[in-house]
N, C-alpha and C positions, 0 to 999 in steps of 0.2 A: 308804738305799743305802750299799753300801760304796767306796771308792775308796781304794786307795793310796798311797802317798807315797814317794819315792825322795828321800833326803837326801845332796846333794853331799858333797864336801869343806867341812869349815870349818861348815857348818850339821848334819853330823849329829853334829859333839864337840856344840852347844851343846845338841841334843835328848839324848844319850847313846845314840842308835840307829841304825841307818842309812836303815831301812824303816820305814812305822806303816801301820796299819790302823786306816780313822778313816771312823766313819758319820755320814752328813751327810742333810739329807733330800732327797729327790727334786725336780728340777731344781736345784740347787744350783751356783754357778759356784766359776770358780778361788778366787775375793772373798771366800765363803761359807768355803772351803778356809780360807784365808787366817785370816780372821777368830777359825778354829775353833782352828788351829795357834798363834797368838797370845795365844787365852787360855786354853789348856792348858800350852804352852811358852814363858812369858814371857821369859825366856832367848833362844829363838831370833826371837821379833817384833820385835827392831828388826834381825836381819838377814835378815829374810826383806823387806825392805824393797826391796834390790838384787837379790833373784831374781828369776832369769829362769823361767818353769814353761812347763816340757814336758810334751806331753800325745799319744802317740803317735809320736815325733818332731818335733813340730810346736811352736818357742815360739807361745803363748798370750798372749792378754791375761783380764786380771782377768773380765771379762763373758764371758769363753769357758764354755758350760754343760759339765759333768762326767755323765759318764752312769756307771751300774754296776759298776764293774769295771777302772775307769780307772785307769792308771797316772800320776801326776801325778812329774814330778821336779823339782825344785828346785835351780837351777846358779847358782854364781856368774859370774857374767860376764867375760870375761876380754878383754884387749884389749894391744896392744903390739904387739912383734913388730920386726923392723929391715928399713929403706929399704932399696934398693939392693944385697941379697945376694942 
């Protein structure tokens, strides 16, 4: 099956693309995703480490299954922001 990939900021310098098209086999999780993207793009496997994967809107976790056509994105997480304004 196919499933896409949507490359944040910051993870798609290290792939050199922003988008991939990547066939994984049928029932396949984020994990599988993961695993696939790591030893293609060994560059970007130690930061796909703090991605957060989005899957419809929706963050995932790793055992979340991937169906056909899926859009997976890959965000860095971000966090801060100021008290009191």
């Amino acid at each position: 099956m196919e499933v896409f990939v949507r490359l944040g900021p910051g993870f798609s310098q290290l792939a050199g693309v922003p988008r991939l098209t990547i066939s994984l086999e049928p029932g396949a999780t984020v994990h599988d995703l993961l695993g696939h993207l790591r030893q293609r793009y060994p560059t970007l496997g130690a930061a796909l480490g703090s991605a957060l994967p989005v899957v419809r809107g929706t963050s995932v976790s790793a055992d979340h299954p991937l169906a056909p056509g899926d859009e997976v994105a890959f965000l860095k997480p971000v966090s801060g922001g100021s008290a009191g304004r």
